[in-house]
CHARMM internal coordinates of N, CA and C (Angstrom, degrees):
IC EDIT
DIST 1 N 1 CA 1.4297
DIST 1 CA 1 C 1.5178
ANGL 1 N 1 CA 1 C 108.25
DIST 1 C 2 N 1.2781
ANGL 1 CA 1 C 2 N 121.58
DIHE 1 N 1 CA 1 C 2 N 146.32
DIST 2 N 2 CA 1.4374
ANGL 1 C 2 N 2 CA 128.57
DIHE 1 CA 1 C 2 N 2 CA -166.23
DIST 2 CA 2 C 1.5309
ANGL 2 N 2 CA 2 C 98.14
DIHE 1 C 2 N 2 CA 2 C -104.13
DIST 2 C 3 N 1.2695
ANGL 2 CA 2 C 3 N 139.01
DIHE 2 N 2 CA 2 C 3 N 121.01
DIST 3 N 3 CA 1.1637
ANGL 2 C 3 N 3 CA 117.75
DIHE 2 CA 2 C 3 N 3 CA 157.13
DIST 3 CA 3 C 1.5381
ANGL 3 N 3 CA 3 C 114.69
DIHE 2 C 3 N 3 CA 3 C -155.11
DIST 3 C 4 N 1.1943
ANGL 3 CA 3 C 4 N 132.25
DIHE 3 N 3 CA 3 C 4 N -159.33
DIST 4 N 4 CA 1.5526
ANGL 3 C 4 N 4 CA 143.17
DIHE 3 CA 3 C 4 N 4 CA -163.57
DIST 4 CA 4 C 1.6262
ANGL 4 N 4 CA 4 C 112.35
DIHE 3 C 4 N 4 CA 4 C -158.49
DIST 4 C 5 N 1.1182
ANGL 4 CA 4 C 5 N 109.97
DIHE 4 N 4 CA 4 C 5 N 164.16
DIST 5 N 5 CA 1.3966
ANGL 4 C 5 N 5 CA 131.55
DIHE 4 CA 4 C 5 N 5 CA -159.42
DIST 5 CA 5 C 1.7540
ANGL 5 N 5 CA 5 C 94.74
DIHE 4 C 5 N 5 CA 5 C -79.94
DIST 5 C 6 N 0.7685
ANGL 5 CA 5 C 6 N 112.97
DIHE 5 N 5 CA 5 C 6 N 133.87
DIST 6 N 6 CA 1.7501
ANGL 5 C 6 N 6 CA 129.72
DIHE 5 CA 5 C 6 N 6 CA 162.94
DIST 6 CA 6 C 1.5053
ANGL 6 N 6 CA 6 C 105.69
DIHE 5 C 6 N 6 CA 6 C 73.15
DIST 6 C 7 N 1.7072
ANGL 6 CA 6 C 7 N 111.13
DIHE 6 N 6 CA 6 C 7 N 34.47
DIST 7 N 7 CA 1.5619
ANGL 6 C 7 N 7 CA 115.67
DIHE 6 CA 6 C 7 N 7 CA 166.23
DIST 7 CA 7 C 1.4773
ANGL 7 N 7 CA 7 C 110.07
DIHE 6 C 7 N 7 CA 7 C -99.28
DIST 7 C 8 N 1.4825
ANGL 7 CA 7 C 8 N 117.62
DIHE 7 N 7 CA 7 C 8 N 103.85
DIST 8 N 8 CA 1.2672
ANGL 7 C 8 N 8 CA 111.38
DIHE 7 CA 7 C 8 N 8 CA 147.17
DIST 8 CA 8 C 1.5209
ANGL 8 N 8 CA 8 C 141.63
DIHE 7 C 8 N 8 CA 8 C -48.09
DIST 8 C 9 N 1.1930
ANGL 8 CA 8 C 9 N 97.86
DIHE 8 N 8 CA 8 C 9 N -33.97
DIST 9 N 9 CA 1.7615
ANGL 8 C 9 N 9 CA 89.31
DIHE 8 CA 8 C 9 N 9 CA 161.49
DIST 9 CA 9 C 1.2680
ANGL 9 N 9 CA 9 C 130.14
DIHE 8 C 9 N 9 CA 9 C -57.16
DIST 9 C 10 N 1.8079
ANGL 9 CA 9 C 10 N 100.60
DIHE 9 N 9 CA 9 C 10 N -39.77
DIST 10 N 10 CA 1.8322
ANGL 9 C 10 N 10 CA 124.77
DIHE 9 CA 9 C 10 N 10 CA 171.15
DIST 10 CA 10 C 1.5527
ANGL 10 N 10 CA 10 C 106.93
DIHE 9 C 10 N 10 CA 10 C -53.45
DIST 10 C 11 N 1.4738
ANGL 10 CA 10 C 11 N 119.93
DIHE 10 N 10 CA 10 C 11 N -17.89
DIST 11 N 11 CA 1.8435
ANGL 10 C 11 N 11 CA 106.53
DIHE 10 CA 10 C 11 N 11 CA -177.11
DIST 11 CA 11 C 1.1570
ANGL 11 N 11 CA 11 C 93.60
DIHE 10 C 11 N 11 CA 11 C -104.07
DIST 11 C 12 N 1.3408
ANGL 11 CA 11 C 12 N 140.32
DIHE 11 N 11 CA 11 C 12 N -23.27
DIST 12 N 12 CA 1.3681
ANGL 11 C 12 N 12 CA 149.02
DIHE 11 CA 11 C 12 N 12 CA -172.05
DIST 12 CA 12 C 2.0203
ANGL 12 N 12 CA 12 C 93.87
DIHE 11 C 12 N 12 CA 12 C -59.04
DIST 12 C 13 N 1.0034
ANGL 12 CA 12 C 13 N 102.61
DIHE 12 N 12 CA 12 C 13 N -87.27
DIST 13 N 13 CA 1.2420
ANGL 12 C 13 N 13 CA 134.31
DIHE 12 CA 12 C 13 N 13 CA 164.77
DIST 13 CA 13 C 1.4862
ANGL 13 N 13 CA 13 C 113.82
DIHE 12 C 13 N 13 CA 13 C -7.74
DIST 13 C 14 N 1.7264
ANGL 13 CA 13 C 14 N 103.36
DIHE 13 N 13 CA 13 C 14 N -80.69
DIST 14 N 14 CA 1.3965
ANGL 13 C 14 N 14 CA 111.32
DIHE 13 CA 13 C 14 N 14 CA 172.23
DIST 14 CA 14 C 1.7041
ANGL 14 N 14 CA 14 C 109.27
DIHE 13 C 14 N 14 CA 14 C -37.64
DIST 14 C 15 N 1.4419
ANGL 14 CA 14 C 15 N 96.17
DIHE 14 N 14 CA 14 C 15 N -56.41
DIST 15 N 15 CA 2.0761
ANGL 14 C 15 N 15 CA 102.93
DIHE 14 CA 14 C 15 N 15 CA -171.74
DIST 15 CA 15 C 1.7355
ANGL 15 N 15 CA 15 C 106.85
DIHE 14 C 15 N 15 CA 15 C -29.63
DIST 15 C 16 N 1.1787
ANGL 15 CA 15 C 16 N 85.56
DIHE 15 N 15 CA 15 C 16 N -50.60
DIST 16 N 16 CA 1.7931
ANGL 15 C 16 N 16 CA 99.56
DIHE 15 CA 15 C 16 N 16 CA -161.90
DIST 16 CA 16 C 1.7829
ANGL 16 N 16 CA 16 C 111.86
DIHE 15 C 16 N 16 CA 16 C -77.64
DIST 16 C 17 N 0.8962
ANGL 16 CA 16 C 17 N 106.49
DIHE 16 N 16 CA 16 C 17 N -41.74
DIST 17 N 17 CA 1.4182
ANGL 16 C 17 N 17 CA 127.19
DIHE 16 CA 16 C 17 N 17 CA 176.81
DIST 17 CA 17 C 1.8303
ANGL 17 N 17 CA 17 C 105.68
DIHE 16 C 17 N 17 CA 17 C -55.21
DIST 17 C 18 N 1.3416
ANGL 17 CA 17 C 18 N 96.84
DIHE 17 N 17 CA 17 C 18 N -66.22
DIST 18 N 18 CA 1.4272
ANGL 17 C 18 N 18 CA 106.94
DIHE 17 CA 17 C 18 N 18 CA 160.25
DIST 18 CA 18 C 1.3840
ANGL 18 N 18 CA 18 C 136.54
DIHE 17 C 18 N 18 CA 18 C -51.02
DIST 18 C 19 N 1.3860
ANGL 18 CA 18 C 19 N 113.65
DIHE 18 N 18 CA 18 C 19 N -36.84
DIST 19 N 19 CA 2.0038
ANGL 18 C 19 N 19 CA 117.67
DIHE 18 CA 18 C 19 N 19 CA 161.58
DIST 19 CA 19 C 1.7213
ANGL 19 N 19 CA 19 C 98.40
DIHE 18 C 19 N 19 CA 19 C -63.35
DIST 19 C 20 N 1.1390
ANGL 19 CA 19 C 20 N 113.06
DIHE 19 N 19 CA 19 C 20 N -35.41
DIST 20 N 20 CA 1.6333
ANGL 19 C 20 N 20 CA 113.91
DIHE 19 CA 19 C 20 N 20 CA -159.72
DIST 20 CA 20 C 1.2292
ANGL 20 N 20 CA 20 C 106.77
DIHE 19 C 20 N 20 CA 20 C -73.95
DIST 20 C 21 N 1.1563
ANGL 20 CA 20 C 21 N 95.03
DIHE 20 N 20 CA 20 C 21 N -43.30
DIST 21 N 21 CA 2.2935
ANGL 20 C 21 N 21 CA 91.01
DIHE 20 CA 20 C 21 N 21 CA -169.72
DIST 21 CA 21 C 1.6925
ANGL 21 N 21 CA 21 C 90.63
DIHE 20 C 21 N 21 CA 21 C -86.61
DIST 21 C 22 N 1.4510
ANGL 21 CA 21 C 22 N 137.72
DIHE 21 N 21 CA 21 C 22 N -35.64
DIST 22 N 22 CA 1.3453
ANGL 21 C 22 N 22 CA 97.13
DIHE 21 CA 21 C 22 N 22 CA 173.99
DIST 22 CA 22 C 1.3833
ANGL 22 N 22 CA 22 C 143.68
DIHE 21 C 22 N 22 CA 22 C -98.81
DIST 22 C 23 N 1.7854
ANGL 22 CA 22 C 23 N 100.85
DIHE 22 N 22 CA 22 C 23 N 28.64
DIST 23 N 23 CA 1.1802
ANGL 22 C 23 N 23 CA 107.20
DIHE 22 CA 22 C 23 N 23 CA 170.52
DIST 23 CA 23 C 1.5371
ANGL 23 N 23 CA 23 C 110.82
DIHE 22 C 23 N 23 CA 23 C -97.71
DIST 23 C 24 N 1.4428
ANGL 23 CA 23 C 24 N 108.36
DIHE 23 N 23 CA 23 C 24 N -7.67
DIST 24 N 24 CA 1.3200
ANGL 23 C 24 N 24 CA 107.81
DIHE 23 CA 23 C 24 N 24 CA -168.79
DIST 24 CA 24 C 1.7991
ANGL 24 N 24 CA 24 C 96.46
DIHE 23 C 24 N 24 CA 24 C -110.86
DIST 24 C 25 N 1.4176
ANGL 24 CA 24 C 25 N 118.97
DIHE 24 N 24 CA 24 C 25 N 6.36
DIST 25 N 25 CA 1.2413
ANGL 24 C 25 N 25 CA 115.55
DIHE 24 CA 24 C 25 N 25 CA -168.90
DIST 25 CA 25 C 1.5258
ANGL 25 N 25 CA 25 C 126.30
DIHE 24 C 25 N 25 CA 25 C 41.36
DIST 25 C 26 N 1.1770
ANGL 25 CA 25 C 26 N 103.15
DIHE 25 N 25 CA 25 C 26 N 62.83
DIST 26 N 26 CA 1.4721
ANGL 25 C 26 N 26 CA 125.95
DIHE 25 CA 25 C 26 N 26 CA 176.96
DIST 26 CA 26 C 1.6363
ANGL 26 N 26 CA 26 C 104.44
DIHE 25 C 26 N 26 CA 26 C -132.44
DIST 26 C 27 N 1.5277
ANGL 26 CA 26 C 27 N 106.80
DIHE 26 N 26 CA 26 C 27 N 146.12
DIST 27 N 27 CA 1.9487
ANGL 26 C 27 N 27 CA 97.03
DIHE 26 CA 26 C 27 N 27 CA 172.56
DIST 27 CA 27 C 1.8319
ANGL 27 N 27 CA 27 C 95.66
DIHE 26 C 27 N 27 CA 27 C -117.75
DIST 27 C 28 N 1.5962
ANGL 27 CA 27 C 28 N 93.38
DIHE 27 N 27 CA 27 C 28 N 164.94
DIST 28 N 28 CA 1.5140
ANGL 27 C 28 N 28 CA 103.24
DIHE 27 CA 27 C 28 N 28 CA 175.34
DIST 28 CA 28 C 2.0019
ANGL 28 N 28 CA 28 C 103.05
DIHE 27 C 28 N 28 CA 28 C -122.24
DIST 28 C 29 N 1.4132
ANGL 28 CA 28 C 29 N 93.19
DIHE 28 N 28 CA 28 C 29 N 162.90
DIST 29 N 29 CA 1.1405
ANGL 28 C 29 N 29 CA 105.94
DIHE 28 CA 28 C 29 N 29 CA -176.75
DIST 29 CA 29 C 1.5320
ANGL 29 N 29 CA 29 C 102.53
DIHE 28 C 29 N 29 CA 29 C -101.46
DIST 29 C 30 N 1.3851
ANGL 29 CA 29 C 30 N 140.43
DIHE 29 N 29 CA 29 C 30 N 157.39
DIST 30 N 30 CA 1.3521
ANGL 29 C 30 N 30 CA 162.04
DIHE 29 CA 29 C 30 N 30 CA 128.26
DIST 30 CA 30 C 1.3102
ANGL 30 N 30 CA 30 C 124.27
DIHE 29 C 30 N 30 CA 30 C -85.88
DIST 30 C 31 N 1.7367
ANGL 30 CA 30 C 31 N 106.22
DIHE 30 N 30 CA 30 C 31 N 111.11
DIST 31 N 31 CA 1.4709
ANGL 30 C 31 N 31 CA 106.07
DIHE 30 CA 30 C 31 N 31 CA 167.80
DIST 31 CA 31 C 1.5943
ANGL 31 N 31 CA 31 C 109.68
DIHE 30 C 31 N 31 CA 31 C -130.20
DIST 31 C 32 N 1.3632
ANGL 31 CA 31 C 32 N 92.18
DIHE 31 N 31 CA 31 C 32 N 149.06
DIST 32 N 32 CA 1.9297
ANGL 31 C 32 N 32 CA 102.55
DIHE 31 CA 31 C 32 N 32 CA -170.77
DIST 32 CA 32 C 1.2694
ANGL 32 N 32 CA 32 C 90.56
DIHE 31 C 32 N 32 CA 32 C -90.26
DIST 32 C 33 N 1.9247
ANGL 32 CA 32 C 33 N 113.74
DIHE 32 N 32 CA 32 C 33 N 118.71
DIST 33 N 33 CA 1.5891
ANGL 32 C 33 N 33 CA 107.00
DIHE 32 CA 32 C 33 N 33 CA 153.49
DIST 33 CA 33 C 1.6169
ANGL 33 N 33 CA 33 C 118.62
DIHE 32 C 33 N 33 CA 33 C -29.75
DIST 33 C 34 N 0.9787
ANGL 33 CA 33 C 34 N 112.65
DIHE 33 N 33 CA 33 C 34 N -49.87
DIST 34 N 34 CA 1.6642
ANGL 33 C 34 N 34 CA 127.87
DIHE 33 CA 33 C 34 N 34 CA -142.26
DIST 34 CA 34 C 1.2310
ANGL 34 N 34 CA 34 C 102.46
DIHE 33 C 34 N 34 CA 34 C -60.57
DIST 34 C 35 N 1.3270
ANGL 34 CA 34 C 35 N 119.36
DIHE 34 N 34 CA 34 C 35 N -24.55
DIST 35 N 35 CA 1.5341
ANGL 34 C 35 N 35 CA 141.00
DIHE 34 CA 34 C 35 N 35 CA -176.71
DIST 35 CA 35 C 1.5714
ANGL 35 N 35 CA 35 C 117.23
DIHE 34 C 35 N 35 CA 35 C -92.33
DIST 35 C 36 N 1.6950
ANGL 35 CA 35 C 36 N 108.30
DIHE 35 N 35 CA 35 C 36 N 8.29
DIST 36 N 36 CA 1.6212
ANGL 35 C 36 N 36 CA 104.43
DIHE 35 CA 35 C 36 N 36 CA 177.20
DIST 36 CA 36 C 1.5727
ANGL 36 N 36 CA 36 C 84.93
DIHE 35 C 36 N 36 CA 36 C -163.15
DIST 36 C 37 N 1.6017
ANGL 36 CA 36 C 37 N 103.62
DIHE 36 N 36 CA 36 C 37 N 107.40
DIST 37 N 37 CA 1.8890
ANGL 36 C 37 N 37 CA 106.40
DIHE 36 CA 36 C 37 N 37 CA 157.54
DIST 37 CA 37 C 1.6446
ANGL 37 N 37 CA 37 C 123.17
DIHE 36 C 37 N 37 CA 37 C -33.29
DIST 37 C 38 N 1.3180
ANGL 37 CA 37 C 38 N 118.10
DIHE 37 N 37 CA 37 C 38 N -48.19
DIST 38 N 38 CA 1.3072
ANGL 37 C 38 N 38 CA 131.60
DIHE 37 CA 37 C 38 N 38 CA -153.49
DIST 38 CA 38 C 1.8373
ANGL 38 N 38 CA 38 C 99.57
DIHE 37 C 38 N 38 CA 38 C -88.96
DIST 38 C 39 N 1.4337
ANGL 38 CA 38 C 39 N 105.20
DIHE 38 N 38 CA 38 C 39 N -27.58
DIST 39 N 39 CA 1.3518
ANGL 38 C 39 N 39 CA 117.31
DIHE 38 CA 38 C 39 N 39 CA 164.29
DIST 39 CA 39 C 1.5981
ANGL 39 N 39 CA 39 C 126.76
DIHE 38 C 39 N 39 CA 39 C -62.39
DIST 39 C 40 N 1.2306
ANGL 39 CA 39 C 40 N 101.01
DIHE 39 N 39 CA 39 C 40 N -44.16
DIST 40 N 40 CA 1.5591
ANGL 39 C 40 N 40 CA 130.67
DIHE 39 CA 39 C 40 N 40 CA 176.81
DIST 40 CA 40 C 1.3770
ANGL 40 N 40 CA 40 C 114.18
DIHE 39 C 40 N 40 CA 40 C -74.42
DIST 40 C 41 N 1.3514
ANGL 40 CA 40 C 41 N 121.78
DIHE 40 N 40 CA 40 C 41 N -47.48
DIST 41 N 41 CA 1.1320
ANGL 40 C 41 N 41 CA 112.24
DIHE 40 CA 40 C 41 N 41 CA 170.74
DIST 41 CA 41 C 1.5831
ANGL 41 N 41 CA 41 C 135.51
DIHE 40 C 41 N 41 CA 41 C -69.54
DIST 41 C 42 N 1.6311
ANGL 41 CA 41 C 42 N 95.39
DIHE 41 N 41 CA 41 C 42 N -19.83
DIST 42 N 42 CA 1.5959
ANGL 41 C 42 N 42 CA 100.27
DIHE 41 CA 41 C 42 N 42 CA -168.92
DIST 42 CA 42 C 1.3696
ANGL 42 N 42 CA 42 C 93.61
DIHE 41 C 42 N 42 CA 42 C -96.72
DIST 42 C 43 N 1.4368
ANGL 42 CA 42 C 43 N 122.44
DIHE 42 N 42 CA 42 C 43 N -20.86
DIST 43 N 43 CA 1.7597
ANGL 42 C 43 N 43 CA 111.73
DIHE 42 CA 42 C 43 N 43 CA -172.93
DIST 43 CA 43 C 1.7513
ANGL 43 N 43 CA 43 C 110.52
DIHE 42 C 43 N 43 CA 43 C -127.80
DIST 43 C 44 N 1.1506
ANGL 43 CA 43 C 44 N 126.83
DIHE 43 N 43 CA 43 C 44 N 9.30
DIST 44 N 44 CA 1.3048
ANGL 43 C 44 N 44 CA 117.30
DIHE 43 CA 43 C 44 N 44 CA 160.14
DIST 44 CA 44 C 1.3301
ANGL 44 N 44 CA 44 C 140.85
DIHE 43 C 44 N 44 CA 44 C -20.34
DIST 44 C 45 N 1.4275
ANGL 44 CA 44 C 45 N 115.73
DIHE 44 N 44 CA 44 C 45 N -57.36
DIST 45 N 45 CA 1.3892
ANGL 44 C 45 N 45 CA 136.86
DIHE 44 CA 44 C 45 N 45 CA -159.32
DIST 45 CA 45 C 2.1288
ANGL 45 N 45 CA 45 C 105.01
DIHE 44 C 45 N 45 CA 45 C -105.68
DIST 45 C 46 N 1.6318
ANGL 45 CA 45 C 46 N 99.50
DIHE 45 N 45 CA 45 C 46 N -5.68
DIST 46 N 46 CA 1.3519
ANGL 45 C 46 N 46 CA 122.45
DIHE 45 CA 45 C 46 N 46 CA 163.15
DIST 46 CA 46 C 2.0905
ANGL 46 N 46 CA 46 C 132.19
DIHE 45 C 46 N 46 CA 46 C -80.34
DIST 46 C 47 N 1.3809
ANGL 46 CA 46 C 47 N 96.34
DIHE 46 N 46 CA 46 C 47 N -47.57
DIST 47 N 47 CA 1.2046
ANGL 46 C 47 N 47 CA 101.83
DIHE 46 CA 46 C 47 N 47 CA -164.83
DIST 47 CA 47 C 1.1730
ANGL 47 N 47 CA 47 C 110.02
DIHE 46 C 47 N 47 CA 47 C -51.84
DIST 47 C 48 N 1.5984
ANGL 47 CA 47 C 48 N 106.42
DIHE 47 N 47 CA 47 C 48 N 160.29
DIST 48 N 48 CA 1.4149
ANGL 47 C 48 N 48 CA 136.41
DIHE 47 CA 47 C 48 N 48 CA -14.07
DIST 48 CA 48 C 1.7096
ANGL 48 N 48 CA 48 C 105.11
DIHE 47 C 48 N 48 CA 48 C -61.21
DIST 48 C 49 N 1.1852
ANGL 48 CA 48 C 49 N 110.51
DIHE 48 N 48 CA 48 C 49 N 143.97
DIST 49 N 49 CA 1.0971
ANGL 48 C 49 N 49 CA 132.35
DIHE 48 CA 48 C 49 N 49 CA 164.54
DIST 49 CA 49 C 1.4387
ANGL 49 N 49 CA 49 C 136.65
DIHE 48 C 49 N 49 CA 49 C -120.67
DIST 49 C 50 N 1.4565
ANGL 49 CA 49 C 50 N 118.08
DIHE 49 N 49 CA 49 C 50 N 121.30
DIST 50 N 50 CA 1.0642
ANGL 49 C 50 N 50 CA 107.88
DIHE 49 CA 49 C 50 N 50 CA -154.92
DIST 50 CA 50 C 1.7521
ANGL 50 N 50 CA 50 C 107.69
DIHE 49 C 50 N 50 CA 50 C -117.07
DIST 50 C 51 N 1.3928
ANGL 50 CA 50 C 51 N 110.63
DIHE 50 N 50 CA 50 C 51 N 154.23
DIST 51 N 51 CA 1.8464
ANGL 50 C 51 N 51 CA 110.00
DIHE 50 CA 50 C 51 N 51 CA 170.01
DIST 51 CA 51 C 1.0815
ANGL 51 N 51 CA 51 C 117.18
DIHE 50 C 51 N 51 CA 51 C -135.76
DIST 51 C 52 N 0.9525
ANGL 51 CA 51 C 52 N 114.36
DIHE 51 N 51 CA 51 C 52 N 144.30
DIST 52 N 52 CA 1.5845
ANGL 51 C 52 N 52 CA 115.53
DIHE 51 CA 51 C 52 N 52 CA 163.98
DIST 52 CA 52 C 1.5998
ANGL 52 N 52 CA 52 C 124.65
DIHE 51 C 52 N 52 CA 52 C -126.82
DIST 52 C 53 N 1.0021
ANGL 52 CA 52 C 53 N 126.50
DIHE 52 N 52 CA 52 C 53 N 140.76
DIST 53 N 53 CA 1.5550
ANGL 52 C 53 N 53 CA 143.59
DIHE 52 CA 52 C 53 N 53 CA -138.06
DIST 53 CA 53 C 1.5335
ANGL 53 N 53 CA 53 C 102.81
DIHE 52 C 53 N 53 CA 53 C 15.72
DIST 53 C 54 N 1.1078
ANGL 53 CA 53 C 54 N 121.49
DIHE 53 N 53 CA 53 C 54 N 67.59
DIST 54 N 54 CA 1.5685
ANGL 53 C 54 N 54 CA 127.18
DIHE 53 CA 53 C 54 N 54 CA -172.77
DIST 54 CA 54 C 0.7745
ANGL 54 N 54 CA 54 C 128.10
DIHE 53 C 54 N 54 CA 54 C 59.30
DIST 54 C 55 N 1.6735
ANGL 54 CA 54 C 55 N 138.13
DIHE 54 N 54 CA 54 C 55 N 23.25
DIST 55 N 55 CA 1.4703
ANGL 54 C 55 N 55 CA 140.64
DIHE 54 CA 54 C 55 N 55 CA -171.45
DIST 55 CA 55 C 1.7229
ANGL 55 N 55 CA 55 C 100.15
DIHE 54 C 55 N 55 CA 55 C -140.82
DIST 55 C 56 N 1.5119
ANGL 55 CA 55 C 56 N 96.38
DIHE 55 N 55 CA 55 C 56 N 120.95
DIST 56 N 56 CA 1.2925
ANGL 55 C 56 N 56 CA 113.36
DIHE 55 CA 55 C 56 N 56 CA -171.00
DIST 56 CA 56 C 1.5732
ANGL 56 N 56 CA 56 C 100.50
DIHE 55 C 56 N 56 CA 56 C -38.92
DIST 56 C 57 N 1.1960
ANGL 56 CA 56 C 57 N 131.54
DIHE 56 N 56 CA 56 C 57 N 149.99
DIST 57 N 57 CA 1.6760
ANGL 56 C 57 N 57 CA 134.79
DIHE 56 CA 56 C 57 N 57 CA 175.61
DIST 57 CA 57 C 1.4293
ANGL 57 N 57 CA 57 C 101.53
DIHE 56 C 57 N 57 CA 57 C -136.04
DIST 57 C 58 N 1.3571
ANGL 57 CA 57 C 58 N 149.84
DIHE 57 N 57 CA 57 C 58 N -73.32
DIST 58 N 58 CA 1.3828
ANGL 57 C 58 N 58 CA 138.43
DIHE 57 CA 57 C 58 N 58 CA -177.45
DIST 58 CA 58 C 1.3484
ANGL 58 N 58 CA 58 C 118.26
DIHE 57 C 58 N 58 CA 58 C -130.25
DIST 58 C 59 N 0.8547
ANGL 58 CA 58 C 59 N 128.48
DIHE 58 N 58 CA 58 C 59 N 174.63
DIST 59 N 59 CA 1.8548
ANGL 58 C 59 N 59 CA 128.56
DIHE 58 CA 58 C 59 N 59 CA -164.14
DIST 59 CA 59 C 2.1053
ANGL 59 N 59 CA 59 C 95.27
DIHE 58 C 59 N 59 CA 59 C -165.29
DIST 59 C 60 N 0.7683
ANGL 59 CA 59 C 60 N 103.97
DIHE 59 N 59 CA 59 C 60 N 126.54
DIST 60 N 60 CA 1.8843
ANGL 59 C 60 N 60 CA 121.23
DIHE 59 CA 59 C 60 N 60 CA 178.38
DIST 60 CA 60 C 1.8045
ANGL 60 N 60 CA 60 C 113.48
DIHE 59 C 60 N 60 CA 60 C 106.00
DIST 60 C 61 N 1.5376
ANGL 60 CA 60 C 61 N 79.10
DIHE 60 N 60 CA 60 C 61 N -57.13
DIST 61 N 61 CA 1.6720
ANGL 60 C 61 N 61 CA 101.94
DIHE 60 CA 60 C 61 N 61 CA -162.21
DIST 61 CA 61 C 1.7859
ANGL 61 N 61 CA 61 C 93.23
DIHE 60 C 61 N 61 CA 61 C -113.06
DIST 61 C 62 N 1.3962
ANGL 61 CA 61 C 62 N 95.87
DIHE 61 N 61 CA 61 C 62 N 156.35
DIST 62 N 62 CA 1.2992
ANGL 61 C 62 N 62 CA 121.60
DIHE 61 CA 61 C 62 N 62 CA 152.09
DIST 62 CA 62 C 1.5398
ANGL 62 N 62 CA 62 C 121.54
DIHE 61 C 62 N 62 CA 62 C -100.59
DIST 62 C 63 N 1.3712
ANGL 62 CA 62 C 63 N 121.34
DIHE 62 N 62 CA 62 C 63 N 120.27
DIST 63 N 63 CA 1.7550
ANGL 62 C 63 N 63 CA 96.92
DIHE 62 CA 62 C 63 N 63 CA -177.65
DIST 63 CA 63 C 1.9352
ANGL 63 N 63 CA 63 C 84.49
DIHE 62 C 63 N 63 CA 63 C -108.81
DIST 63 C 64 N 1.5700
ANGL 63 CA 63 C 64 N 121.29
DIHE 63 N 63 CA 63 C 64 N 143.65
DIST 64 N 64 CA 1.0838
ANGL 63 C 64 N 64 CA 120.43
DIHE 63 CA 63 C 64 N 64 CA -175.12
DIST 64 CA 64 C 1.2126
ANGL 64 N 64 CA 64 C 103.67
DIHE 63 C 64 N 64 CA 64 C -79.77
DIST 64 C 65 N 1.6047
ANGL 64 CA 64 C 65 N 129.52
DIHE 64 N 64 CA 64 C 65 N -48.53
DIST 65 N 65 CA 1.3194
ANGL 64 C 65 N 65 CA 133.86
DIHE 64 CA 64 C 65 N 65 CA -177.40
DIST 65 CA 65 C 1.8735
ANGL 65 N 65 CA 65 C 112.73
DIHE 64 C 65 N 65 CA 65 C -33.51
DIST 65 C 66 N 1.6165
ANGL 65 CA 65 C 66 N 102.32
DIHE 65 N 65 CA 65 C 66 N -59.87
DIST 66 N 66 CA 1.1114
ANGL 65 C 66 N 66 CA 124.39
DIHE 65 CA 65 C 66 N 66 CA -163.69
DIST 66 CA 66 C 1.9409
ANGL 66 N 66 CA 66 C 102.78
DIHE 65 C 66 N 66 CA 66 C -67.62
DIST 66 C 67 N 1.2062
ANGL 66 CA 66 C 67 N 86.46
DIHE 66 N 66 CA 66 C 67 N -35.30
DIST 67 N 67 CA 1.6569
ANGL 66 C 67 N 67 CA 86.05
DIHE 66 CA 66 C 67 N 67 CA -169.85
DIST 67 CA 67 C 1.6132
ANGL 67 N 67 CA 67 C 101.16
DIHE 66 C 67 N 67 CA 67 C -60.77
DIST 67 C 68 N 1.3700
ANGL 67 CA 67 C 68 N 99.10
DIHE 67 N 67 CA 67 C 68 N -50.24
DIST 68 N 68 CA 1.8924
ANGL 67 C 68 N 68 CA 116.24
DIHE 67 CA 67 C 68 N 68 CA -161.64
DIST 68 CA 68 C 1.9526
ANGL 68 N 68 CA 68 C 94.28
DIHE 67 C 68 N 68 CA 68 C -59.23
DIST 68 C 69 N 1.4956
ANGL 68 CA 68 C 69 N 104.39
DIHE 68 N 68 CA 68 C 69 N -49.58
DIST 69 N 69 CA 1.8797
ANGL 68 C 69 N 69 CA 83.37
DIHE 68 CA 68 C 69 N 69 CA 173.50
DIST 69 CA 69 C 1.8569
ANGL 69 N 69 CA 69 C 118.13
DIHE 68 C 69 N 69 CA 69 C -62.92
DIST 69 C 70 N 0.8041
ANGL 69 CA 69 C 70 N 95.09
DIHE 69 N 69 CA 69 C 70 N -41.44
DIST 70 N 70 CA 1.8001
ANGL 69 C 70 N 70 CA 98.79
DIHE 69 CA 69 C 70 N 70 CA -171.23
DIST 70 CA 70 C 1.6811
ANGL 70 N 70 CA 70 C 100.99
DIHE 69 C 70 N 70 CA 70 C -58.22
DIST 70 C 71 N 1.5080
ANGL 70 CA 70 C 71 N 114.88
DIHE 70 N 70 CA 70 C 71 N -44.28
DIST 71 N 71 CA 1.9105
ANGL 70 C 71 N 71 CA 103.63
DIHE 70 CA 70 C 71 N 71 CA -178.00
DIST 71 CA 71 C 1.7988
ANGL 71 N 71 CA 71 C 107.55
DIHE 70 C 71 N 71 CA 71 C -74.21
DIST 71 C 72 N 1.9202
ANGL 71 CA 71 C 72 N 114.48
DIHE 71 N 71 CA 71 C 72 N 2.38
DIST 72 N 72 CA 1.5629
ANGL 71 C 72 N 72 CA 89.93
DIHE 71 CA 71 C 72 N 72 CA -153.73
DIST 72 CA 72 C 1.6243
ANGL 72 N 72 CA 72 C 78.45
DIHE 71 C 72 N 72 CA 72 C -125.85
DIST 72 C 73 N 1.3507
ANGL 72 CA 72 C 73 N 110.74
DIHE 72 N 72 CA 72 C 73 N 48.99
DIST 73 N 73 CA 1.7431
ANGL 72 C 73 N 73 CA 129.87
DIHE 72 CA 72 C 73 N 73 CA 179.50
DIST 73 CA 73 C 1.5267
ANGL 73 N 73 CA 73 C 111.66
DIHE 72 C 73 N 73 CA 73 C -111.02
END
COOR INIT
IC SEED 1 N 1 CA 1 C
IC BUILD
């Protein structure tokens, strides 16, 4: 998940993200744009952003349903 300091969507996000991978025993990573230009520039106006096996999957929202099929693929 891509995110930055003082995003409410980013705690929104994490919450859900977090029930999801450990019911399905999977972990996720967290990265702060703020900490990569090339990160920041391409996803700013996106976060949270989310991927799965390296292919962008959601950006604003988390939907749990949607997430839980895409990790159990």
């Amino acid at each position: 998940m891509l995110t930055r300091a003082g995003c409410h969507l980013c705690d929104d996000a994490r919450t859900i993200i977090s029930q999801v991978t450990a019911e399905l025993g999977e972990t996720f990573v967290e990265t702060d744009i703020t900490t990569d230009q090339q990160l920041y520039d391409l996803y700013w106006e996106q976060i949270p952003v989310t991927f799965v096996d390296g292919a962008q999957h959601d950006f604003f929202w988390v939907d749990a349903d949607r997430l839980r099929r895409a990790l159990a693929r």
